[in-house]
C-alpha positions in Angstrom: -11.5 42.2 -13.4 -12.4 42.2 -16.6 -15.8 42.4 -18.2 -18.0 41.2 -21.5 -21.0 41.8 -23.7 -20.5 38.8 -25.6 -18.8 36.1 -23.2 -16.3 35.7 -25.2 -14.2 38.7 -25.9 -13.1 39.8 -22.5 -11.1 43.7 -21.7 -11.4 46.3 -19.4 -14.2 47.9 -20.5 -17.1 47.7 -22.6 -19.8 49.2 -24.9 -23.5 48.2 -26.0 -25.3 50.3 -28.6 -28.0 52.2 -27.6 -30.1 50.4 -30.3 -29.6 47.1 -27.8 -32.2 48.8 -25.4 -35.4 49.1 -27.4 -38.4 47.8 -26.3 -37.4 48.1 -22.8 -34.5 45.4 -23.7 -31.9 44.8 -21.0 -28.3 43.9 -21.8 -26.1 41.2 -19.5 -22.9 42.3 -18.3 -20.1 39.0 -18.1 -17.4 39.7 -15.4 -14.5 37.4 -14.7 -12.3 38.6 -11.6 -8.3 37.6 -12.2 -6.8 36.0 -9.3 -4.0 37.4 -7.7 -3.4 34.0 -6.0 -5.1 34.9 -2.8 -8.7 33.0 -1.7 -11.9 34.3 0.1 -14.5 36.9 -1.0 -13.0 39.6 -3.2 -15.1 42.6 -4.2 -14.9 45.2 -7.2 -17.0 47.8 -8.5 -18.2 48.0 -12.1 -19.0 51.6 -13.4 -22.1 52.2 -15.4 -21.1 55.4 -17.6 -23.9 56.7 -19.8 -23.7 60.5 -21.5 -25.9 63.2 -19.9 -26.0 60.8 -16.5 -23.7 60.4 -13.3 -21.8 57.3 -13.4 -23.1 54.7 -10.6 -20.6 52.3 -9.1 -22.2 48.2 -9.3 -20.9 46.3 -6.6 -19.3 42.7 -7.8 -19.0 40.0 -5.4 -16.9 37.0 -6.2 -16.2 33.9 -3.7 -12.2 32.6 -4.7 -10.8 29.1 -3.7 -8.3 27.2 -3.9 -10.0 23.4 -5.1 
């Protein structure tokens, strides 16, 4: 899986800038999951890192087939 602020620059991991949260502001996460060839539901967990807080784990969902 990998994940995006942008949707178009895609890696591992990513960052927003705390300045992107003003106001109450929310920021979208993009997540595309890469196949490993294999269909039906496929689940990963995103995790939310902030300093001074616990990580949480986000569950991702993601249906695969084969068209």
């Amino acid at each position: 899986m990998v994940v995006s602020n942008d949707n178009v620059t895609y890696s591992p991991q990513v960052s927003f800038p705390l300045a992107g949260f003003t106001n109450g502001a929310s920021q979208t996460v993009y997540v595309k999951y890469l196949t490993d060839g294999s269909t039906g539901m496929k689940t990963e967990n995103i995790s939310h890192t902030t300093d001074g807080a616990t990580a949480q784990l986000v569950p991702v969902s993601v249906a695969v087939f084969d068209p």
